[in-house]
C-alpha positions in Angstrom: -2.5 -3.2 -8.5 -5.1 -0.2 -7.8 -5.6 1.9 -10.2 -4.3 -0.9 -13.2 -6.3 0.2 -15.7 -6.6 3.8 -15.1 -2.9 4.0 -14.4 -2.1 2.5 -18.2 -4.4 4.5 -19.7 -2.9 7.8 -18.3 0.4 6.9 -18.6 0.5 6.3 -22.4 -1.8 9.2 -22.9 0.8 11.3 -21.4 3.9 9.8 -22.6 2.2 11.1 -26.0 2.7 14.5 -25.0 6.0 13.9 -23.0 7.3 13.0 -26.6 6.2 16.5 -28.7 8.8 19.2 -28.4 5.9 21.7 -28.6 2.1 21.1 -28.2 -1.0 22.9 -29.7 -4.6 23.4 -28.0 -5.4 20.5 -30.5 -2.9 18.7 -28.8 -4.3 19.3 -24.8 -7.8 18.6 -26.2 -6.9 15.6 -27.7 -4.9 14.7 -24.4 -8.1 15.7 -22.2 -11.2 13.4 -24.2 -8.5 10.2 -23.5 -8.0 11.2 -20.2 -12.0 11.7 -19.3 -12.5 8.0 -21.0 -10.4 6.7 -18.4 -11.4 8.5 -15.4 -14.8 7.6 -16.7 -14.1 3.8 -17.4 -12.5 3.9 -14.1 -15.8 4.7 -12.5 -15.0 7.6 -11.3 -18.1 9.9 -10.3 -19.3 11.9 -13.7 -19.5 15.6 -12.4 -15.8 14.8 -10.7 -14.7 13.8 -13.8 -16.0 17.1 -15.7 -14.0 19.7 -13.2 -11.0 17.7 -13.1 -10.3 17.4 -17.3 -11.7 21.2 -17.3 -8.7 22.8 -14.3 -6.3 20.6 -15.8 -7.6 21.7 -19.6 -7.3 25.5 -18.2 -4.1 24.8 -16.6 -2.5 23.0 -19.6 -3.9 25.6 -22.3 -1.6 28.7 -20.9 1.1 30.5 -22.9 3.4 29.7 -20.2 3.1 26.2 -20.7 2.6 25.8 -24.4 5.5 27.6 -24.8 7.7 26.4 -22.5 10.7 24.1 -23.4 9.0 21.1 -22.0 5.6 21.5 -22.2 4.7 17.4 -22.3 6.1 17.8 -18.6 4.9 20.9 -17.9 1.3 18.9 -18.9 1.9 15.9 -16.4 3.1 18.2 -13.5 -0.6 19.5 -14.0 -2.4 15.8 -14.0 -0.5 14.9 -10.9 -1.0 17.9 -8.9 -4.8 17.9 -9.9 -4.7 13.8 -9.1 -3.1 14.6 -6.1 -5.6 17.9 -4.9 -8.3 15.1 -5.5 -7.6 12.7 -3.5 -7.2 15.2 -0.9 -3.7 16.8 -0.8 -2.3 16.0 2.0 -2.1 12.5 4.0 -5.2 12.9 6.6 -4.1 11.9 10.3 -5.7 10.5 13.2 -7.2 13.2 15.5 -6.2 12.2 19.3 -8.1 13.8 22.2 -6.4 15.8 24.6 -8.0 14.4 27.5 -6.2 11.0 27.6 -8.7 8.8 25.7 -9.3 8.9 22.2 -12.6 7.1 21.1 -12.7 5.8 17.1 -15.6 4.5 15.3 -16.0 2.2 12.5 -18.8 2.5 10.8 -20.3 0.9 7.4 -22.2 -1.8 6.2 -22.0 -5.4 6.7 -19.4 -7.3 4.7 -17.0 -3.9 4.2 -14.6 -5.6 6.8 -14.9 -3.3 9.9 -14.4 -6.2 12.1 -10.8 -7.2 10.6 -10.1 -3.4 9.8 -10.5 -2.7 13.7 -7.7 -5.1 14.0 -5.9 -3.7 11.1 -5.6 -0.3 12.9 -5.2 -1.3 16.2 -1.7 -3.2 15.1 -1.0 0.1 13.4 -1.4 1.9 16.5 0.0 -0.2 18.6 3.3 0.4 16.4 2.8 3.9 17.5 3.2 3.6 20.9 -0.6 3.6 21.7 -2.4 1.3 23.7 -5.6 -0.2 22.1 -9.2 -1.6 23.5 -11.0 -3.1 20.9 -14.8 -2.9 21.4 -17.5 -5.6 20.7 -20.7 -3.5 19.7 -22.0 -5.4 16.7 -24.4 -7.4 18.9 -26.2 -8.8 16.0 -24.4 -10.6 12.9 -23.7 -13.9 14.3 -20.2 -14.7 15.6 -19.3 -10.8 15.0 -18.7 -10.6 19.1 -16.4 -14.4 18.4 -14.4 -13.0 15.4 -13.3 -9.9 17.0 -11.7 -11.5 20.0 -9.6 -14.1 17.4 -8.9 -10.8 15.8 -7.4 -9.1 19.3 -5.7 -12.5 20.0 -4.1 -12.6 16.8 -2.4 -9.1 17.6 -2.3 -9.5 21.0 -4.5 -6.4 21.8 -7.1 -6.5 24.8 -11.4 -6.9 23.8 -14.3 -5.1 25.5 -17.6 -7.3 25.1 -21.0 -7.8 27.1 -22.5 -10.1 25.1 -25.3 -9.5 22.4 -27.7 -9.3 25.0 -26.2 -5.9 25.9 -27.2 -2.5 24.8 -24.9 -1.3 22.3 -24.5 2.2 24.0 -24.3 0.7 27.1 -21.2 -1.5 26.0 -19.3 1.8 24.5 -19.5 3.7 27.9 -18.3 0.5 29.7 -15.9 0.3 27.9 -14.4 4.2 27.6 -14.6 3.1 31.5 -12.5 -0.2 31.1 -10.1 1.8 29.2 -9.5 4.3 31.6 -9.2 2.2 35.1 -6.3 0.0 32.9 -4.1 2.1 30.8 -5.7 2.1 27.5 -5.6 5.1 25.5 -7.1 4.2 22.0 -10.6 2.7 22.3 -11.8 0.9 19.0 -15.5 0.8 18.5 -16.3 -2.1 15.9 -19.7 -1.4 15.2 -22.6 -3.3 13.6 -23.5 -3.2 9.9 -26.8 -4.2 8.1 -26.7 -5.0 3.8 -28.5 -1.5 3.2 -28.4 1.6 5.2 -31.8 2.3 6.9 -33.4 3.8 9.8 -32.5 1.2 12.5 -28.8 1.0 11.9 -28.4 5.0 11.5 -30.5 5.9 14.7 -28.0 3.4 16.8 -25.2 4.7 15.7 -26.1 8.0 16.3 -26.7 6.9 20.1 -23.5 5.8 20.2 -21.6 8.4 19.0 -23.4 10.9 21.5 -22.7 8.6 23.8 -19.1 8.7 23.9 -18.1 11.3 21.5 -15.6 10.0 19.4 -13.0 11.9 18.1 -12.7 9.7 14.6 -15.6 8.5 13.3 -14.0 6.3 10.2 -16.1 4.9 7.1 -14.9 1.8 5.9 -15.8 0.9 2.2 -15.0 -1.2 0.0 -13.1 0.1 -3.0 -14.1 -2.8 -5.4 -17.8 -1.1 -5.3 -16.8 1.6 -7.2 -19.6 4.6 -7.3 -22.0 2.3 -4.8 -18.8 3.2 -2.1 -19.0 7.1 -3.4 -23.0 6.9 -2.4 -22.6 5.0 0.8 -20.2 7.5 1.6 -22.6 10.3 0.8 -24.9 9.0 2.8 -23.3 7.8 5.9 -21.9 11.3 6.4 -24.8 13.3 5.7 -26.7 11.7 8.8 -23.2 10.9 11.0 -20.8 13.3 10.1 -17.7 11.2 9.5 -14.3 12.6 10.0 -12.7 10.2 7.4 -12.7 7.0 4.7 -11.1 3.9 5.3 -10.8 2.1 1.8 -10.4 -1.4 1.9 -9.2 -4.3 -1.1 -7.0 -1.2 -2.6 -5.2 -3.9 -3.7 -7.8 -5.9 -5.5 -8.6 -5.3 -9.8 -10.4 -2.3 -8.3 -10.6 0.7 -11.2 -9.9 3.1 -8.6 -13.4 5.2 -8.8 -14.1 5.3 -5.4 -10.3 6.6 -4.4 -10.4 9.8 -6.6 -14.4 10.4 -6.0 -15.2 10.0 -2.3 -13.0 13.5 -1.3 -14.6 15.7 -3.6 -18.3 14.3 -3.0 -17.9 13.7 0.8 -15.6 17.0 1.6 -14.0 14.3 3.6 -10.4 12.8 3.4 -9.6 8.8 2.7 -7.1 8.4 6.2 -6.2 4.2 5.7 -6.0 1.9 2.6 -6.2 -1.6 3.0 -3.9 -3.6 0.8 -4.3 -7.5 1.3 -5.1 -9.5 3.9 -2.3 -9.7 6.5 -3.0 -7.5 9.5 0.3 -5.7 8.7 -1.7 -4.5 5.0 -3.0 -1.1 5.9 -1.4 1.8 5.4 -1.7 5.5 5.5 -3.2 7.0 2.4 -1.1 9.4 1.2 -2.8 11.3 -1.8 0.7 12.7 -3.5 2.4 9.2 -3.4 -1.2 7.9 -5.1 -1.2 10.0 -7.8 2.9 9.0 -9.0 1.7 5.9 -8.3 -1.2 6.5 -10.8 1.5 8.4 -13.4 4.4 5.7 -13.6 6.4 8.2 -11.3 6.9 5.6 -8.2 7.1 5.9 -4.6 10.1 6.1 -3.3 9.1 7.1 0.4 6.3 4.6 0.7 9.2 1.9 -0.4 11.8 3.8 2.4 9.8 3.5 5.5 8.6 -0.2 4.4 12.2 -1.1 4.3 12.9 0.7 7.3 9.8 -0.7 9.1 10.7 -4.2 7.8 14.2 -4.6 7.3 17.1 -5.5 9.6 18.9 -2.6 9.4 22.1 -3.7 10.9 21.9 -7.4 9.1 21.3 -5.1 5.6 24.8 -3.6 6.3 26.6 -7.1 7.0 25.6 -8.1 3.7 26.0 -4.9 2.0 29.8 -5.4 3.1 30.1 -8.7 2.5 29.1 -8.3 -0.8 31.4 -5.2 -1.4 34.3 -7.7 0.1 33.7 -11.1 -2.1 32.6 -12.3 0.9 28.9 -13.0 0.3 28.0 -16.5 -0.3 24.7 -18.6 -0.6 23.8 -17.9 3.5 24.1 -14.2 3.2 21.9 -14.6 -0.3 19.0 -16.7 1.8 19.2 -14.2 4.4 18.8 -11.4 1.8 16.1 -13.2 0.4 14.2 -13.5 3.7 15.1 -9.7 4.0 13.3 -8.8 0.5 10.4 -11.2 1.7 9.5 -9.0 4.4 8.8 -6.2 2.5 5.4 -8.0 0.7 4.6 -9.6 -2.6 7.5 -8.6 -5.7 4.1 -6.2 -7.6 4.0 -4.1 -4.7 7.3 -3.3 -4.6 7.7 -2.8 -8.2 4.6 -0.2 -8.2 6.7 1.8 -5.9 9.8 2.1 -8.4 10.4 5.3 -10.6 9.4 4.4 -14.0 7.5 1.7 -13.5 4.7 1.5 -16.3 1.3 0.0 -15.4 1.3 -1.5 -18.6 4.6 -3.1 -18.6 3.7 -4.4 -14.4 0.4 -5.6 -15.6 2.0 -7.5 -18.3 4.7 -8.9 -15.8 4.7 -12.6 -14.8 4.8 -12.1 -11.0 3.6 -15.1 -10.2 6.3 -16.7 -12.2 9.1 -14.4 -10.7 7.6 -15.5 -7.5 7.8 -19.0 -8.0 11.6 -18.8 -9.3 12.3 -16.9 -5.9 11.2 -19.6 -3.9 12.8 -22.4 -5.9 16.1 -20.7 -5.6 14.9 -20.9 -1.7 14.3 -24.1 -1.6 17.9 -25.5 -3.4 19.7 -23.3 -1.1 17.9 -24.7 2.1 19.0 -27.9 0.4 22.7 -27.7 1.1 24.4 -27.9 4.0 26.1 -25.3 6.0 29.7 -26.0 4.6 27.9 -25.4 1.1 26.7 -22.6 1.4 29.2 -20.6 3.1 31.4 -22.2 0.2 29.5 -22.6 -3.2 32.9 -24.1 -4.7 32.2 -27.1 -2.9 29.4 -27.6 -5.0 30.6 -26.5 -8.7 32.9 -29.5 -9.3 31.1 -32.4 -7.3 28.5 -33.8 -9.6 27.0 -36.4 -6.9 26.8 -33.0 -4.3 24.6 -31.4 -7.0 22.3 -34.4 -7.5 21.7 -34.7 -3.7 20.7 -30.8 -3.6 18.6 -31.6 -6.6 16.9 -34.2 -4.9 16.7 -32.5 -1.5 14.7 -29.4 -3.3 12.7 -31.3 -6.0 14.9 -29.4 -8.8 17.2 -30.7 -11.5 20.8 -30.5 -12.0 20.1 -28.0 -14.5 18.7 -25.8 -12.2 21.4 -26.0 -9.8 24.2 -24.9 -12.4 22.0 -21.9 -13.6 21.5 -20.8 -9.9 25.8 -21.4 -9.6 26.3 -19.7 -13.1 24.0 -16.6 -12.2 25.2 -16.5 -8.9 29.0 -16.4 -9.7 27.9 -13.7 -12.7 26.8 -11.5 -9.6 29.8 -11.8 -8.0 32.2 -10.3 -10.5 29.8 -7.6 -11.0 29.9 -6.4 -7.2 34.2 -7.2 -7.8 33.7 -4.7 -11.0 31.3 -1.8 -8.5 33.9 -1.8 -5.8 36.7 -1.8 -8.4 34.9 1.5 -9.6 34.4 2.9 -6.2 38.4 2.7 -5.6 38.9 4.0 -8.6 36.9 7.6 -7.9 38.4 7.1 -4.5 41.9 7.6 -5.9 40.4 10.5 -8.4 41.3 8.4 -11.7 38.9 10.7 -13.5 40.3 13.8 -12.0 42.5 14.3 -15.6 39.6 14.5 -18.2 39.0 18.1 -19.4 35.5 18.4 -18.2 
């Protein structure tokens, strides 16, 4: 995950203080030299790192809090609003013109991944209800005007292009004009990039932006650079004036430098992550989630809206009452499967739940739990229809079991452990709505408390 290292460190660093029942200056000062390793090992920008441990070190040092009944808590509350006031605060959103068209930019330098990113964001505001013109201005990297049309095809959005003949100014007011004469509302400017910044590439994309006067102009870096993305940031906006970041490969063994520097250097707020490599993987960077992210404290919401987004909502209640109603059998668990598939790879999820440690997820054998997951797939795509809507079928016929083994390239071993665990979590839904019935009736309503 982002943030893997950084996220350890922290976490057992506070869980140190989480544990005293009343803490010294010692103890904050102790606290604060571990906590400026890590931000510093994370490669996160020196003179950030000095304010941050020296608000939080003010902060943390109070009477109020070293005196309070949980200071350790008191302590983290202080990390993760200070993590959070980093980053930015609040979640940064898209600026739309009021006159009908709003014009973005992407901007940055060659190999950051503009050209999927325009795609990335189009799809995302296309699932808002907007209606997006992707632009061809990078007239120079070969194929650039070739990969942005597969891109549009592949999300089924509309691309503007003149060739690489054409002046790239020229192309953005043609297609501002394209946009308005048939219905698009969002144009998408994928712009070229060159492997260093220089003269050249910042007087054209000046041009362009006068040109059309976008109302976003976004940055996209990538996050595995570290500080090189905090100083390509710095620069980029001292001669263009962005209005935001988009980080890319969040989800790559990135030490999170660039996340919790490029706010506080740039003045400017990180608006998109991207976090793999499907064009669903981009989502809205949300500096409050980050930061319990960061501290073992979850996401929650992040995990709400990606199940609502993703998940059959009327198909999750079927199976939530056929489960309650000893009803569920080996269709509804492929369905629910298919269901849990949908809302990405099993790390992801688990970074978003409460308690999560970094240390404990990093430690984790995804891939394994991963590979399990689809084995049980394949042994229940293996029986037939009468099967699975009736597992007892399968429990006492011995040459049933061989044929699913066979079908799904498992053993009979494996088929009784998928039966036994699959039975075991049967009686335990029998036990929860055997509890349920039982508040229900108030069998608890006697005991003196």
């Amino acid at each position: 995950m982002a943030f893997d290292s950084l996220a350890s460190k922290l976490q057992e660093t506070l869980k140190k203080l989480r544990g005293k029942g009343k803490l010294t200056e010692t103890d904050i000062k102790g606290a604060m030299r571990e906590v400026k390793l890590a931000l510093l090992e994370a490669d996160v920008n020196y003179k950030v790192v000095k304010d941050f441990v020296k608000s939080v070190s003010e902060k943390s040092s109070g009477a109020e809090v070293l005196n309070s009944l949980t200071p350790g808590q008191q302590v983290i509350k202080i990390v993760n609003d200070e993590l959070t006031s980093l980053m930015g605060g609040n979640e940064s959103t898209i600026s739309y013109s009021s006159s009908g068209i709003t014009v973005i930019m992407l901007v940055g330098l060659q190999g950051a991944g503009k050209t999927t990113m325009c795609g990335k964001l189009a799809l995302q505001l296309r699932k808002k209800n907007k209606k997006p013109l992707l632009v061809a201005c990078d007239i120079y990297r070969p194929a650039a005007i070739k990969q942005l049309q597969v891109v549009g095809k592949q999300i089924d959005v509309p691309v503007f292009e003149m060739g690489d003949k054409a002046n790239p100014v020229d192309i953005s007011k043609g297609a501002v004009e394209y946009a308005r004469n048939n219905g698009q509302n969002v144009v998408i400017i994928d712009t070229a990039g060159r492997l260093h910044i220089d003269e050249e590439l910042m007087d054209e994309l000046k041009n362009v932006k006068e040109s059309v006067s976008p109302s976003e102009v976004l940055l996209v870096v990538d996050s595995m650079t570290g500080q090189d993305a905090v100083n390509v940031a710095e620069s980029f906006n001292s001669q263009l004036d962005i209005t935001g970041v988009i980080l890319t490969k969040l989800d790559g063994d990135t030490r999170g430098g660039a996340a919790l520097s490029i706010k506080a250097i740039t003045g400017k707020p990180i608006k998109f992550a991207g976090i793999g490599e499907k064009m669903s993987d981009l989502e809205v960077f949300y500096p409050d989630r980050m930061a319990s992210r960061i501290l073992g404290m979850g996401d929650v919401l992040s995990l709400i809206e990606k199940a609502q987004q993703n998940i059959d909502q009327e198909e999750a209640k079927k199976l939530s009452d056929r489960m309650m109603s000893q009803e569920f059998n080996f269709e509804d668990f492929l369905t629910s499967m298919q269901q849990m598939k949908n809302l990405g790879p099993l790390n992801k999820i688990l970074e978003m739940i409460p308690g999560a440690n970094a240390k404990e997820l990093k430690n984790l054998d995804v891939e394994q739990s991963e590979k399990d997951l689809k084995r049980i797939e394949a042994i229940i795509s293996s029986m037939t229809l009468k099967e699975r809507r009736s597992p007892n079928l399968i429990s006492s016929n011995p040459s049933r079991k061989k044929r699913i083994a066979a079908g799904s390239g498992t053993t009979i071993q494996d088929i009784n452990k998928l039966l036994k665990e699959f039975e075991s979590m049967k009686k335990m839904m029998k036990q929860m709505k055997g509890m349920q019935k039982g508040y229900k009736k108030g069998m608890f309503g006697k005991l003196p408390f």
